[in-house]
N, C-alpha and C positions, 0 to 999 in steps of 0.2 A: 520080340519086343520086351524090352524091361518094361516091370509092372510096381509100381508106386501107391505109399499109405499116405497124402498129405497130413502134417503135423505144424511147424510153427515156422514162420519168417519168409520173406522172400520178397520176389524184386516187384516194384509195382505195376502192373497191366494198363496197356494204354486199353482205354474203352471209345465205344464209337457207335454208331448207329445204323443199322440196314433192315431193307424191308423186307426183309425172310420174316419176320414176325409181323403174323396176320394176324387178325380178329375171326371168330365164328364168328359173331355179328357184328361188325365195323362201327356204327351207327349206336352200340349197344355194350355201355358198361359196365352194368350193373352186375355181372360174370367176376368181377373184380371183388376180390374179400374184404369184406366192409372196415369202417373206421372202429376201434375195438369197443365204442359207444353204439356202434350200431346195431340195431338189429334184425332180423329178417325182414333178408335175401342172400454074304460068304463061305467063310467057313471058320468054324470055331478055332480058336487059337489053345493049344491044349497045354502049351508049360512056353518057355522062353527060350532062347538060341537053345541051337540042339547041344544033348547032354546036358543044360543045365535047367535048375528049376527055378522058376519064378517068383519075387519076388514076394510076399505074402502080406495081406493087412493086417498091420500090427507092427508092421520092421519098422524099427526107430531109424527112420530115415524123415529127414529134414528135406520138406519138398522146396524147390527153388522155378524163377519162374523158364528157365530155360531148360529142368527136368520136364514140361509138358510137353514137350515134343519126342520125349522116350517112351509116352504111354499111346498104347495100342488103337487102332479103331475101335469103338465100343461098342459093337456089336461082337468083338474077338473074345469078350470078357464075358459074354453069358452063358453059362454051363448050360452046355445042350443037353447032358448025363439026368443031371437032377430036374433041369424044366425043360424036356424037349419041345413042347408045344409055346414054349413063351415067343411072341414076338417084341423086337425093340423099334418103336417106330418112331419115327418124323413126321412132324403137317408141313406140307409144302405149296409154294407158289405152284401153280400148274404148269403157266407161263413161262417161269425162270427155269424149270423142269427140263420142258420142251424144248429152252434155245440153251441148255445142259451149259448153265452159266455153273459158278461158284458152287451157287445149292445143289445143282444137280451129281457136284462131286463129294460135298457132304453127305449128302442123304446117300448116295449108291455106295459110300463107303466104309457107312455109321452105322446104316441102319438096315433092318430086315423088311419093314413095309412101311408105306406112305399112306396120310392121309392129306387129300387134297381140302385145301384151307376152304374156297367158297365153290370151284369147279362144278363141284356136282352137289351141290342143292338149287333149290329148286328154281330160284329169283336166276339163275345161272343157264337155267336149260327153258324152262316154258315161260317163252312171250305172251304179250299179250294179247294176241288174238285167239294163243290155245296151243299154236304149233309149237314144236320142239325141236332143240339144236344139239344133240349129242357129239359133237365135231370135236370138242375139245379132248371130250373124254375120255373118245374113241382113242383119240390119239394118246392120252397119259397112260390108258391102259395098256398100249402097244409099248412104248418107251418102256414102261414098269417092267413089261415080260422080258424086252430085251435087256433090263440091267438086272432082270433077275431077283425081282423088288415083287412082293403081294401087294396089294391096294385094300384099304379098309374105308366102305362105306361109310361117308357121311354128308348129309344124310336123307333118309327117308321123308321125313314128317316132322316138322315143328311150325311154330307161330310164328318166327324171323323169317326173314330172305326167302318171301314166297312171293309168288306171284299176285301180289292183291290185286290189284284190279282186272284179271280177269276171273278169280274165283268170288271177288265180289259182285263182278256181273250174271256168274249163273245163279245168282241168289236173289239181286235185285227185281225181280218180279217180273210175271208175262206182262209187255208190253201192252196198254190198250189206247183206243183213238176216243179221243175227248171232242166235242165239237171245239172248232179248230179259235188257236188263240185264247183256249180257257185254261190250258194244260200248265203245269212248272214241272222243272225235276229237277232236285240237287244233286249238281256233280261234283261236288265238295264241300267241305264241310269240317272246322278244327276249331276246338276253342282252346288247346292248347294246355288245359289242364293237368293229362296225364304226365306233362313234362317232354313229348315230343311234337313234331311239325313233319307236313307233308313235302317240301320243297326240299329241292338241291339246289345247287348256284356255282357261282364262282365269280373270279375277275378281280384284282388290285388286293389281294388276300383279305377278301373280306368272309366273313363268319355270319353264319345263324344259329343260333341257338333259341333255348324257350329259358325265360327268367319270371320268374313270380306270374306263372300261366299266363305270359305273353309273348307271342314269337319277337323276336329279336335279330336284326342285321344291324350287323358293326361294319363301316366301311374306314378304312384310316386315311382313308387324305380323297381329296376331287378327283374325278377323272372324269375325261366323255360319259355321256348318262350308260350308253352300252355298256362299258368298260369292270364293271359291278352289276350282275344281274342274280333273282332265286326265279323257280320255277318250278311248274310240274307239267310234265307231260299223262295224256290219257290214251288210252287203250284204242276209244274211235275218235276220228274225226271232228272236228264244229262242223255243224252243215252253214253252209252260204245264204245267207238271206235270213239266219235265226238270231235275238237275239237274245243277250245275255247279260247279266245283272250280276256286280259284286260287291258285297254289304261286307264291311267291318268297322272293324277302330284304329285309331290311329293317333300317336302325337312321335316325337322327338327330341333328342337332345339339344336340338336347334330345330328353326323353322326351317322348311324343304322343300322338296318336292318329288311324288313318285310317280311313276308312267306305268301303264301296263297295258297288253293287249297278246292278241293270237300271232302266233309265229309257226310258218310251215317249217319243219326242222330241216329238209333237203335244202340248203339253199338261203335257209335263217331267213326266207321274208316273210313281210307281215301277212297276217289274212284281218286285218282291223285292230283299232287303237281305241281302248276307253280314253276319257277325258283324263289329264292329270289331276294328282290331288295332291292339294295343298295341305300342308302339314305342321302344327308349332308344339309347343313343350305341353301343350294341354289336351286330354285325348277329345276327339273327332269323329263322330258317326259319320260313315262315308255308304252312299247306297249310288254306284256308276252304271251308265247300263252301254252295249258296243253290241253292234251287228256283224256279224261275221262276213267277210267281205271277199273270201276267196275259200276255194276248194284243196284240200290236204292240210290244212290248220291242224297240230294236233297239241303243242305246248301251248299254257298260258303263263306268261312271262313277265317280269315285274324289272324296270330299270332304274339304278338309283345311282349311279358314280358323280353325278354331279353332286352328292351331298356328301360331307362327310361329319362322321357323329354314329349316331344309335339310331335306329328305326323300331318304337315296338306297333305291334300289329294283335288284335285280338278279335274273338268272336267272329271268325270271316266264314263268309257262305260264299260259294260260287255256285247260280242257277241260270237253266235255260227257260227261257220265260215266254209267255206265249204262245206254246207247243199247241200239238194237236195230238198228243199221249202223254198219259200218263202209266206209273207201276202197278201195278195190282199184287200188293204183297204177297208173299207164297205163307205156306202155312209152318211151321217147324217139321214135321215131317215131310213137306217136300223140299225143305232146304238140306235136311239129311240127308234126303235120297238123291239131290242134284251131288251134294260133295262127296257121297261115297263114291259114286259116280268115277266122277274126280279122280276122288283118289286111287280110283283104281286103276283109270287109264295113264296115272302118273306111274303106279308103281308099277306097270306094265310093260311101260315104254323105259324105264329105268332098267327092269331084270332082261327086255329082250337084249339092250346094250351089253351088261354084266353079268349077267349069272352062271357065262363058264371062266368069267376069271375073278370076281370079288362074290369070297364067300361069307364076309363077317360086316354087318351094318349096325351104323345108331340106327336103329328101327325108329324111333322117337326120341328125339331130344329137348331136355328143357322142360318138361311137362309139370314140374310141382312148382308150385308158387312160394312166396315165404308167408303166406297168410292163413291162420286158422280159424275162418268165419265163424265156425258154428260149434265151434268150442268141443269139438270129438278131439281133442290131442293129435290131429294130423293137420299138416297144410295142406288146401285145395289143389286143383289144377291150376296151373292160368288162365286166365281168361279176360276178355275186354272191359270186363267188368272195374279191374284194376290194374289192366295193362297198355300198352302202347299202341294209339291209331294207326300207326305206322307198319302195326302186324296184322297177321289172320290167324284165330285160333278156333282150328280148328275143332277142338274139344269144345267150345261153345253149339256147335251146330251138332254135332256127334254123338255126342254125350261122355259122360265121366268116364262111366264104361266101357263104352263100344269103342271111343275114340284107338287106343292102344289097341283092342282084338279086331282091330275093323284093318289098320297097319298091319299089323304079322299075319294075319287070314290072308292076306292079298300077296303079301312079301313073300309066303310060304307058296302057295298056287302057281306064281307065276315062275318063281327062279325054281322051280320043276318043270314046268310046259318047258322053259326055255334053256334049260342042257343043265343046268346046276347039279352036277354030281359031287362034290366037298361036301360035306354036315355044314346046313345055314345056319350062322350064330346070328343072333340078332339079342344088341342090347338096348337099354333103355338111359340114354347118357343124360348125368344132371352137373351144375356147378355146387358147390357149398356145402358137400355132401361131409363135410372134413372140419364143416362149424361148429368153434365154440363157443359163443355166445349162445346157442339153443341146444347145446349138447345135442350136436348130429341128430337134430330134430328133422332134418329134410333130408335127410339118409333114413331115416326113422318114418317119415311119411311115404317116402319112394316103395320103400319095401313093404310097406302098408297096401297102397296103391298095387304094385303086383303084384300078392293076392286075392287081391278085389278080380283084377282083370285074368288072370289062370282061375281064379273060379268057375267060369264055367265050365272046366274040364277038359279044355282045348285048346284054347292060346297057350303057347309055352313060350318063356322069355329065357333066353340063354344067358345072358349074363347082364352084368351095372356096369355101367362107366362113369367113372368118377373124375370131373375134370381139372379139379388141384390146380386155379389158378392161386398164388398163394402167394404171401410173403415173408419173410424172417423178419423178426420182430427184436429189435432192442434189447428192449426190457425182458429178462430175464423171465418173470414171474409169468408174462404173457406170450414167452415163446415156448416155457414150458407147458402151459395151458394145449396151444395149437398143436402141441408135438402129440401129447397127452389124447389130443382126439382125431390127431389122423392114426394111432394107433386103435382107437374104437371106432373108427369107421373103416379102416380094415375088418377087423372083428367081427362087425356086424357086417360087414360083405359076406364075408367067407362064410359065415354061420348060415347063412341062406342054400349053400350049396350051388350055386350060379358063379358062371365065370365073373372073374375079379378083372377091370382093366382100368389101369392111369391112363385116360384119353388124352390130356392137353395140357401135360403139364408143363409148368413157367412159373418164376419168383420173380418178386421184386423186395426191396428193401426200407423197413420202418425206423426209422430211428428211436432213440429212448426215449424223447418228445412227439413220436406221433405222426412225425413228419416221413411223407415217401421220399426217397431221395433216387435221382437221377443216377444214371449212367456214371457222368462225368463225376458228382460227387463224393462215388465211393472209394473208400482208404483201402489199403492192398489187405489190410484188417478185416475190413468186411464184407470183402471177395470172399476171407475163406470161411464167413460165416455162413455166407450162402450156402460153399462149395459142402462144409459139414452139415447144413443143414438136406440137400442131395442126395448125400450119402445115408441121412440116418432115413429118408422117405423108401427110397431104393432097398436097403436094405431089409426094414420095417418088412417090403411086400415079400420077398422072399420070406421072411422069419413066420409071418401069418397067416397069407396064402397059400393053403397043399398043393402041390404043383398040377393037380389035377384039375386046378379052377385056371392059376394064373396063363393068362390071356396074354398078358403082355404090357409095356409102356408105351406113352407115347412124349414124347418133347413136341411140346407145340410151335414154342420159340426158339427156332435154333439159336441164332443171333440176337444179338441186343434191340429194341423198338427203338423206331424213328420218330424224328421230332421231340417238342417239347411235351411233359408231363402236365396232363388232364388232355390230351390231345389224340385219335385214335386209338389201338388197341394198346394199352400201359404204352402210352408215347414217352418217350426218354429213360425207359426205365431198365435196369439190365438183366432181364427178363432170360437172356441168351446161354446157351456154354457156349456159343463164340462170341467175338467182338466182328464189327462191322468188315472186316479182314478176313475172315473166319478163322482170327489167331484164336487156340484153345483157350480159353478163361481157368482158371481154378475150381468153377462149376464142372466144367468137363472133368478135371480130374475127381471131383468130389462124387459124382454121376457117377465114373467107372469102376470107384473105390467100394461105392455101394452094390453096380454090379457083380464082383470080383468078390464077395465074399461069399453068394451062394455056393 
């Protein structure tokens, strides 16, 4: 294959949209690099047709858009000589893997290993009664061997996409018997504050969100009251005969009406109806109370398609009233000793699955926060204190400390017992590591933080993953800035002596005003901003990583994101080196321009 330097002109890209670009956390934006006011948060291909030699970066050759089909797979571009241990990877649908759609021909002919997008974390594999479903995994890892693909864990341990409710239940306290009918206990509970809400929904494309710390359902036109519903499901049952009480607030962008009550999910019937509530433009204490009326009840479900308008909702409790038990809180040290627990039989049942074919994991992910409480020049962990209800962190019950050595002790233990003969890498993957608005202050706290946690002489963390969701910027003065400190957050990767890994990388596009711009918006001009901007990231990690750390890349987004912009993971945004077609983009060539120089 001819090998190509993009330089200037060429024909313009149809762009498009597919859902090969997935979210780490769907639910969870804030991974996205802030507005620039913000502030925290095969086989190798060795030259070209035989006898001759391949083209070289630097040939003053004028790329066009119908030269992208004369550039190689790019994985054919990365010298195995100088970085044999580098991997080029992909994050991949599992699913689309498995029925070896489109993606499955990209990824098996791009790339050296896969990381599966949600598959194998945690909200993916343990239910919530506790048990676990490795079925999926089993299977990508078999697929993987057969196309001759490694698999890179992720992941182990973070505060997203876990299983909350049942790890909130081994924490909520030993159950005791109250003389009967004196008891309550809340099974819910949001006042909406942190900016997220506990419900899912769906029906006549209606949306929830939280606006000025109130939940919020937009429906756009009337339908049957079914037709538009949100809800949550829980872990047990309502018992039959108990009843139940829900206090909140409530007004409208018109006066309405909402329903709600228990629904057995086999079958969508009810198990009992609270009263409806009546709703106008002015908020509304509402305290309804509903007896559970049947057995296997496990959503509580809210109906509104007959309204159409805005719904806000605050301060809502959901309680079982008149019990004959209540919790008897545990102490912090026996909330520790329930999640270590935990954690252990998680990371257990994880490495019996993998640990003779996935030997490199995010051991933890996400773990620094963008806040410095206490004024030591490091930002904290996360934690609920200033994070999302909708997560579990578990470094609140763990401790600062322990939390990370408590992961790699158990990560290390088990993928031994259970056949792991490869060296386990286990890194510590974060977003924003790449920020300049704090001068790689959270690359600067991360590496603070390990430290802290290999001090005791025994945890050992093998490498950082840095996850470079990023965009190219406009203005001149602020793309220089950004470029300026993904070069010092290499720097200070590499200076640590720990392997170096691009985990998730994806762009999108700011204009000179500030503005993100769509897919569709972009000029065949600032395709190949991106595509140089690619190439100087790619390149950068070869020039300052000694090949002795570099680990490897990863492209998160193969293709372009679906939907509109502020929408799912960078919805509309052209995030891809392909388009919705898996036609090459100019990204791709920019990508391999920067592979090809090591």
């Amino acid at each position: 294959m001819k090998r190509f330097l993009m330089m200037t002109g060429a024909a313009a890209l149809a762009m498009f949209c597919w859902t090969s670009c997935f979210p780490d956390d769907y639910l969870d934006e804030t991974k996205k690099e802030p507005p620039q006011t913000e502030k925290p948060d095969p086989k190798p291909d060795t030259g070209g047709e035989e006898g001759t030699e391949p083209e070289k970066p630097g040939t003053d050759k004028q790329l066009t858009y119908d030269d992208l089909a004369e550039y190689d797979y790019l994985k054919n571009y990365v010298n195995r000589t100088t970085s044999p241990d580098f991997k080029l990877g992909a994050a991949v649908t599992v699913s689309n893997f498995l029925r070896k759609t489109e993606e499955y021909k990209m990824a098996t002919e791009n790339f050296d290993e896969m990381t599966a997008g949600n598959a194998m974390k945690q909200a993916s594999i343990l239910r919530r009664d506790g048990s676990m479903d490795f079925t999926q995994v089993r299977n990508f890892l078999d697929a993987a061997e057969l196309a001759g693909m490694t698999v890179y864990g992720h992941t182990l341990a973070w505060h997203s996409q876990q299983s909350n409710d049942y790890l909130r239940g081994l924490i909520q306290g030993k159950k005791v018997e109250v003389p009967d009918g004196t008891g309550e206990a809340v099974l819910l509970e949001a006042d909406f504050n942190d900016g997220a809400h506990p419900f899912g929904g769906w029906g006549n494309n209606s949306s929830r969100t939280v606006e000025n710390g109130a939940f919020k359902v937009t429906n756009p036109s009337a339908v049957n009251n079914w037709e538009a519903q949100f809800a949550h499901d829980f872990a047990e049952p309502f018992v039959p005969g108990q009843k139940y009480t829900l206090s909140f607030r409530i007004k409208g962008s018109a006066a309405g009406r909402l329903d709600s009550g228990f629904q057995i999910t086999d079958g969508y019937k009810s198990a009992g109806e609270f009263p409806g509530v009546q709703f106008t433009t002015e908020w509304k204490d509402v305290d309804i109370e509903c007896e559970c009326t049947a057995e296997g009840g496990t959503r509580l479900i809210f109906s509104f398609g007959e309204f159409a308008g805005d719904i806000y909702i605050d301060d809502f409790v959901f309680t079982a009233t008149g019990v004959n038990y209540t919790y008897e809180p545990m102490t912090a040290a026996e909330k520790k000793e329930a999640l270590t627990e935990a954690m252990d039989r998680w990371i257990k049942a994880v490495m019996e699955v993998t640990a003779t074919r996935v030997s490199a994991w995010d051991a933890v992910n996400e773990s620094v926060s963008g806040r410095d409480t206490n004024g030591d020049g490091f930002y904290e962990l996360e934690s609920a204190e200033w994070g999302s209800s909708n997560n579990f962190y578990w470094q609140d019950y763990l401790g600062s400390g322990d939390y990370v050595r408590i992961v790699i002790e158990k990560a290390r233990k088990y993928y031994a017992e259970f056949g792991g003969t490869a060296p386990l890498r286990l890194f510590i993957n974060d977003y924003n590591l790449e920020s300049d608005w704090d001068d790689n202050k959270k690359l600067k706290s991360l590496i603070h933080w390990i430290g802290v946690w290999e001090s005791d002489g025994v945890t050992k963390i093998d490498g950082i993953g840095t996850q470079m969701h990023i965009s190219y910027y406009e203005n001149p003065q602020t793309q220089k800035s950004k470029e300026n400190h993904v070069v010092k957050m290499l720097q200070l990767m590499a200076n640590t002596g720990k392997l170096v890994k691009i985990s998730e990388l994806d762009m999108g596009y700011v204009n000179s005003s500030g503005t993100t711009l769509s897919t569709s918006q972009l000029t065949d001009e600032q395709h190949r901003k991106m595509a140089d901007y690619y190439d100087f990231i790619v390149t950068k990690y070869f020039e300052i990583v000694p090949p002795a750390q570099q680990y490897g890349i990863t492209q998160w987004c193969p293709t372009d994101a679906p939907g509109a912009l502020g929408t799912g993971w960078r919805g509309g945004e052209p995030v891809g080196l392909w388009d919705q077609n898996y036609n090459r983009k100019y990204a791709y060539a920019g990508f391999a321009n920067g592979l090809m120089r090591n």
